[in-house]
N, C-alpha and C positions, 0 to 999 in steps of 0.2 A: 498532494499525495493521499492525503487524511482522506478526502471524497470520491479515492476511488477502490477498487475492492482491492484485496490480495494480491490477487492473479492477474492485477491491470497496471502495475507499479513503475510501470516503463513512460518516461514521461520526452515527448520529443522537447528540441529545445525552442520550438518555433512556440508550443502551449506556454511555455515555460515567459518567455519572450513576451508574448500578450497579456497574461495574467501579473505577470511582474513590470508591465510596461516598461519596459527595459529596449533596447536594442539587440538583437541576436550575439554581438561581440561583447555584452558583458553575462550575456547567462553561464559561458563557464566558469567566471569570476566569480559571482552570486553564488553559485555550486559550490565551486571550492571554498569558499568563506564560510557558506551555511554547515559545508563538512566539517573545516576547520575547527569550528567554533562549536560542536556535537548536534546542531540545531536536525541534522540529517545525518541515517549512512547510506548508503551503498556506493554506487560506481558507474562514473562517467565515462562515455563511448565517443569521444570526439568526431570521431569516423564517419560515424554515423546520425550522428549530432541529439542523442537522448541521453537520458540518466536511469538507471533503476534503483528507486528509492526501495529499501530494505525496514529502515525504521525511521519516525519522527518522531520528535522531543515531544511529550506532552503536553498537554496546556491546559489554561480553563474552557469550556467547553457551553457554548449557549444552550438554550432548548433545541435549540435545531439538531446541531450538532449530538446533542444528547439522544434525539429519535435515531438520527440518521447508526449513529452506534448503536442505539437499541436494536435496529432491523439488523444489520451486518450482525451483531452477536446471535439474533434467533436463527440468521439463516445458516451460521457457523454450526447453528445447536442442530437443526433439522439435518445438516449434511452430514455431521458423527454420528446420530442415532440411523441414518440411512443407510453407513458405513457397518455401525454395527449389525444390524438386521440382515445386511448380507454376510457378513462375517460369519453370524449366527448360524444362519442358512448353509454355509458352506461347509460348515464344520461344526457341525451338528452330533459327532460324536466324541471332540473334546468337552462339549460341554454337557454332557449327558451323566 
């Protein structure tokens, strides 16, 4: 979930399955345990057979890992100042 952005947090259970080398019949198990246990939150869709992860436990974190959060934080940083710019733009006479 760490490796994918914000907006992409919906993990099916077949991804889940291969990267956990698991069987398909034990990834709601794996789910419910990692919930259990704080390791994850959000909410599994059995239905539909995905999870949407909300938050992961933190950890220690390699160099890799370390870049990969350094881009996600800049491109956090460009999309507020983006946000704000049109903000500004729009209402240009609260801030006057």
């Amino acid at each position: 979930a760490f490796e994918r952005s914000p907006n992409d947090r919906i993990i099916s259970f077949d991804a889940i399955s291969q990267r956990c080398i698991c069987t398909l019949d034990q990834v709601e198990w794996i789910l419910m345990r990692a919930l259990s246990l704080g390791l994850i939150k959000g909410k599994i869709d059995e239905v539909s057979k995905n999870v949407q992860i909300t938050w992961v436990q933190p950890r220690v974190l390699d160099m890799q890992q370390l870049q990969l959060l350094h881009q996600q934080v800049g491109s956090w940083t460009d999309k507020v100042k983006q946000s704000l710019i049109t903000i500004e733009d729009q209402t240009t006479e609260l801030f006057a």
